[in-house]
N, C-alpha and C positions, 0 to 999 in steps of 0.2 A: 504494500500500500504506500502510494507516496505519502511521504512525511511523518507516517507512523510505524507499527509493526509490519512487518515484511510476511507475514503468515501466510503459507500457501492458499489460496482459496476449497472452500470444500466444492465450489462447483460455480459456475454462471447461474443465475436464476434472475431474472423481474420480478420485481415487488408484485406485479399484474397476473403473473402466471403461478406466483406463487397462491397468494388469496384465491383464484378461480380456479387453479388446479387442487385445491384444497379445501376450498369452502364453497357452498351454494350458500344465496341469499334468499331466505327463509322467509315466509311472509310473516314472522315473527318478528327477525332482524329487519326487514322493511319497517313494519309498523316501529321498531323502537327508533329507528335511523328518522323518520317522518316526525314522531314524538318529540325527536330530540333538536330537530331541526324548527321545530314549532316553538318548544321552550324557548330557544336562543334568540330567533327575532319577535317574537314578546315581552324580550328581557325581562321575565320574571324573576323575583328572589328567593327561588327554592333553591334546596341546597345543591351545590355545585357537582358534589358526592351522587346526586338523581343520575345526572348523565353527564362521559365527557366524549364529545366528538371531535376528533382530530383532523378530519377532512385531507385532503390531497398531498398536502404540503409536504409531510416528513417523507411520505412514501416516493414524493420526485426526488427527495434529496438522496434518499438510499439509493432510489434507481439511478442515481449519478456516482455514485462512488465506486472507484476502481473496485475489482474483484480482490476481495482477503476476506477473512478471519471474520471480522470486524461486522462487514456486509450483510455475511450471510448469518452471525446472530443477530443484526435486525432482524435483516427478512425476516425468522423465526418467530418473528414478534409480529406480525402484521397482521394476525387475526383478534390481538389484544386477549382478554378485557384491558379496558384501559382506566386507571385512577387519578382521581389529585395528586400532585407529588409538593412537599415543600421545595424542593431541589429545583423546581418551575417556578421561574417569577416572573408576571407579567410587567414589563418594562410602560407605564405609564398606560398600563392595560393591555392592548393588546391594536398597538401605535405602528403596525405595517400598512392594516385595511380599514380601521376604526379610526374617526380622531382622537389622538390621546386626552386622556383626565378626563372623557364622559362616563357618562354611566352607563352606556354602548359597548365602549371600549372595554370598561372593566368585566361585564356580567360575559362579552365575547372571552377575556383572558379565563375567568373560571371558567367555560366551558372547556376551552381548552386543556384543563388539566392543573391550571395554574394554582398551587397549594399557598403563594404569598402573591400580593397584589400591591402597586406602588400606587402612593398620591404625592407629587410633588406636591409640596407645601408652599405659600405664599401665601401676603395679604392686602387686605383692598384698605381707602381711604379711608374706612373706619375700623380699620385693627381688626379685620376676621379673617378668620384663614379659611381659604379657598386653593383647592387643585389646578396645577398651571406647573409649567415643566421652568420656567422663570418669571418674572416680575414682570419683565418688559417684553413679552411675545403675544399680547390681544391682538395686534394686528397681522402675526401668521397663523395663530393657533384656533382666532375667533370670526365672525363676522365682524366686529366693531366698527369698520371702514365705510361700510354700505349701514351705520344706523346713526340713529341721533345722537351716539355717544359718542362717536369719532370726534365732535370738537373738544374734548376734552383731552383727547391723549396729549402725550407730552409732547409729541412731535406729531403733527397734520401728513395727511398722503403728500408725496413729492414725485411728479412725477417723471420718470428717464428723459435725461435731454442730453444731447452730446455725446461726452465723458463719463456725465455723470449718470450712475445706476439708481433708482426710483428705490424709495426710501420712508418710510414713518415708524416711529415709537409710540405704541399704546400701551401702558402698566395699569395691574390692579390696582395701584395704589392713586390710577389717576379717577377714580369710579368708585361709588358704593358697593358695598356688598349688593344689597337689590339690586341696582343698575346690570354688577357681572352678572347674577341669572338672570338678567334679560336677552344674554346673549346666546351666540351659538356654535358651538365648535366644529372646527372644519379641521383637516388634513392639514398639518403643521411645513406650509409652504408659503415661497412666495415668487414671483417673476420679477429680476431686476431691473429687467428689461422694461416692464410694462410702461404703458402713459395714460394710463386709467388704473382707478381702485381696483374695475372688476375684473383688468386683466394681471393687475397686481398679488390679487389673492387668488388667482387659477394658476398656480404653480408646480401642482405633484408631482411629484418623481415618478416616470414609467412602470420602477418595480412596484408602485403602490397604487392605488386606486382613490378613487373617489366614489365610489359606489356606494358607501357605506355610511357613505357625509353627509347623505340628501334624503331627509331633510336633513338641517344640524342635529350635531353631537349633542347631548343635556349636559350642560358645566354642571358642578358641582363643587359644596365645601366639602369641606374637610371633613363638619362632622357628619352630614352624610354618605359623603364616602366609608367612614365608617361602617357605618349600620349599611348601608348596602355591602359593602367587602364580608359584613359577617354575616350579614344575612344567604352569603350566597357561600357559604363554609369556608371561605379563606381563612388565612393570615394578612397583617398590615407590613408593608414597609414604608412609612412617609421619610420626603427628605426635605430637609430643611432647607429649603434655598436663601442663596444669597441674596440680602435684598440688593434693588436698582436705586433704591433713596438711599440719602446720609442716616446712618441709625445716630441717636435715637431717633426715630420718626415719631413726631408729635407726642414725645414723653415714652415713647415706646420703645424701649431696649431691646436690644442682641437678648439679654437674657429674659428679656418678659417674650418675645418671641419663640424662643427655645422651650420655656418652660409653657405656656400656652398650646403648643402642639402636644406638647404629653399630657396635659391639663385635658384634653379633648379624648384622650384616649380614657383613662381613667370616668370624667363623667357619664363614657358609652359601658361603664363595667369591662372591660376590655383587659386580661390578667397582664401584665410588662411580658410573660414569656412567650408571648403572643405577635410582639412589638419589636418590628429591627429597627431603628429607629437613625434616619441617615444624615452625615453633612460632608459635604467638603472643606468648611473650616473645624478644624481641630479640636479650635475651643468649644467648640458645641459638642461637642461627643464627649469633651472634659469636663465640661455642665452636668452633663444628664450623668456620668459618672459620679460627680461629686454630691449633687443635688436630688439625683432621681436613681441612687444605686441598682433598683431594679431593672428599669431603666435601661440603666446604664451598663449592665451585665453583656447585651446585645446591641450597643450604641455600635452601629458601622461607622468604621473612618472612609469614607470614600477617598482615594487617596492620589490627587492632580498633582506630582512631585513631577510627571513627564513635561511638565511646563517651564520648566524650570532650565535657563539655558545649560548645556553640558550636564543633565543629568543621564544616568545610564543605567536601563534597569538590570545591566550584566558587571554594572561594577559599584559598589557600597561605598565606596569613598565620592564617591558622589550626591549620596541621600542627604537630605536633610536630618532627618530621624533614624536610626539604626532600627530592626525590629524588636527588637532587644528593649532598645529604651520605649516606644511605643506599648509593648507590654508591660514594662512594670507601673505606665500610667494609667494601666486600667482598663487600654483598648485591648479586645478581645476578637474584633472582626473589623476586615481589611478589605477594600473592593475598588481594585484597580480596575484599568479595562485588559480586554484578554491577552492583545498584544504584550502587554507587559510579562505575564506571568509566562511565556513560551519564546524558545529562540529555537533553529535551525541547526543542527550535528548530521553532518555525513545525510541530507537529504532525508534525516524525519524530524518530525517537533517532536521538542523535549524541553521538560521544566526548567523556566529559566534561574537566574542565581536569586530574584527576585525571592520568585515562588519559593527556594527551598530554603533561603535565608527565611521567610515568613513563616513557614512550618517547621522550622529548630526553633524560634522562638514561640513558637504554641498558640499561632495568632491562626485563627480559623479564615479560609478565603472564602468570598464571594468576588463574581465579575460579571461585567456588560460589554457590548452588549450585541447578542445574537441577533440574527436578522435582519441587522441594521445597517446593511449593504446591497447594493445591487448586484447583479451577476456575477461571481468573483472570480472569472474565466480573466480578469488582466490586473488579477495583485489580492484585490480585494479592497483597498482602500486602506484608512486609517484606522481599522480595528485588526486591519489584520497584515500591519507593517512588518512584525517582525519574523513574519512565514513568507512574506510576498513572495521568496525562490519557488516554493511548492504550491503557490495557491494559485490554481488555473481552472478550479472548475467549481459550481454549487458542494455535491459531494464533501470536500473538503470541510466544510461547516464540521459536519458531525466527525469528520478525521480529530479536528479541532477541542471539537467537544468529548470526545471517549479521553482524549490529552488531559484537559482539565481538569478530567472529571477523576479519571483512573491512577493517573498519574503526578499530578499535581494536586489531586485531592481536594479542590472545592467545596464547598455544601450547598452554594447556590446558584444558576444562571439567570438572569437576566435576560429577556429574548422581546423584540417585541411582537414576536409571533408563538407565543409559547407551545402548540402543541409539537412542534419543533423537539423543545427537548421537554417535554411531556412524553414524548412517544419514547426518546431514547432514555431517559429516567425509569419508568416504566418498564423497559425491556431489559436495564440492569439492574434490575432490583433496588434503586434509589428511593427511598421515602421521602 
């Protein structure tokens, strides 16, 4: 197999000839497959545990992967049953076909399989936290352009002229909380090119769609994202984003902020061991450490050190943080993106110094994010830099993923198509 074990194949087989050379579909399995298909676009909040349908997706990606080992324990997997898994997290729902942060988005992720469910966290002009993957993305992620809220964002539509690329900034914090549900969520795009709103916000990327936008996404806060993510049997991961305003905002601190996101879990009855709870600044995972120990047990460090000029996830003298000292401050979970955690030997991926420096220090991994690329037949992109010699085809995702998973020992992915690694969690026995 490029880039991973080299295991003789047990045989060629299609995901296609496998299921129809092995199973008939049953007007039993019909009626459940119709059943489950019904549940999903009513987006009801029965439990996620009722049914989870995986649909087409993992089955192309197996039928793409070179002949080994590997392969053909999928296949073996393709007639399921298939469950939740924690080791499945839907990446702001389920943000390939969904717009992210709706409540479309997420009840699609738990169908999928998806055992934890993220809400980027954020807040509007009057201090409520609301789901939004930033502060300052209403104008790719919403309708706001085309309603009567647009005069208020920070920045008005601009639109391409020249040189210049077409351009505006709308934040929560520029709008009430009532105002943001009055909006509507669309596929997290925009055209730079455009010189109109409407061609501004018809943006999507080819590998995504729009199908699923129309009408809009339903926004949501925070605290009912909650109670929808439990009602639908999940787990939560919210992540604290960085605001786009000066903190404090109108008396409002970094820490009243921090501590109001776990304040919301708690009023839902919601137990901390339930709750990954995420930042990309330090100090907040050091808050809910010191201030919300429970909390704090499962606070992820999301960890942007690759921004950093000359840093190197293959050499330590270059970190900021040793993992070492990140563990003795209490952080216990660590969630780079994947490229980090894997390098290249002799043409297979293998754990990089990263990943094994993180697990001698006893620091639990989680990563992002799956499916968050287009065809990856010419690199793969920026999640998947540090494979790009071996990544020339779909396939390679789940090469990727048995890596992480097997070998580098994760506990959780991140996908924004989760039945992805729903199916492959599943097939290895991942809970």
């Amino acid at each position: 197999m490029r880039g991973h074990r080299r295991d003789p194949p047990a045989g060629p087989c299609l995901i296609s000839q496998h299921i129809w050379g092995s199973l008939m579909l049953t007007k039993t399995t019909l009626a459940t497959v119709l059943a489950g298909t019904a549940l999903l676009t009513s987006a009801t909040a029965a439990s996620a545990a009722d049914v989870v349908e995986l649909g087409p997706r993992p089955y192309f990606l197996v039928d793409s992967m070179e002949d080994s080992a590997l392969k053909e324990k999928l296949l073996s997997c393709a007639a399921g049953p298939f469950e939740p898994t924690l080791f499945s997290i839907g990446h702001r729902g389920a943000a390939m076909q969904f717009p992210e942060h709706t409540k479309e988005s997420y009840v699609a992720a738990a169908r999928m399989g998806a055992g934890i469910i993220e809400c980027d966290v954020t807040f509007t002009a009057d201090k409520e936290l609301v789901c939004r993957h930033a502060q300052n993305d209403l104008h790719t992620t919403t309708n706001i352009l085309v309603t009567d809220l647009a005069g208020k964002c920070t920045h008005g539509f601009v639109p391409a002229s020249g040189d210049e690329k077409a351009k505006a900034e709308c934040r929560t914090s520029d709008i009430t909380l009532e105002e943001f549900l009055s909006l509507e969520g669309k596929m997290d795009a925009a055209d730079a090119s455009a010189t109109t709103v409407e061609g501004y916000m018809d943006g999507t990327a080819g590998w995504r769609t729009d199908l699923y936008a129309a009408p809009g996404g339903t926004v949501m806060t925070h605290a009912q994202s909650i109670e929808l993510i439990k009602s639908l049997g999940a787990k939560f991961t919210p992540e604290l984003k960085t605001p786009s305003v000066e903190m404090p905002f109108d008396g409002f601190s970094q820490e009243d902020y921090a501590q109001k996101m776990i304040d919301e879990y708690k009023a839902a009855g919601v137990p901390a061991e339930d709750v990954w709870a995420q930042s990309f600044n330090l100090e907040d995972v050091l808050y809910w450490i010191e201030n919300e120990p429970e909390f704090g047990k499962q606070a992820v460090y999301l960890d942007d050190s690759y921004d950093i000029e000359g840093w190197d996830h293959m050499d330590p003298s270059t970190w900021t943080h040793s993992m070492t000292e990140l563990k003795e401050m209490g952080v216990n979970y660590i969630a780079p993106p994947m490229w980090v955690l894997v390098t290249v030997e002799n043409g297979e991926i293998v754990p990089s110094v990263y990943a094994k420096e993180a697990k001698a220090a006893g620091l639990e991994l989680i990563t992002w994010t799956l499916e968050r690329s287009g065809p990856l037949m010419t690199g793969g992109g920026w999640y998947y830099q540090s494979i790009e010699e071996v990544t020339d085809n779909d396939g390679v995702m789940l090469e990727l993923l048995d890596v992480l998973a097997q070998d580098v020992g994760i506990v959780g992915m991140f996908s924004d198509w989760p039945a992805t690694v729903s199916y492959y969690a599943n097939c290895m026995g991942l809970k």
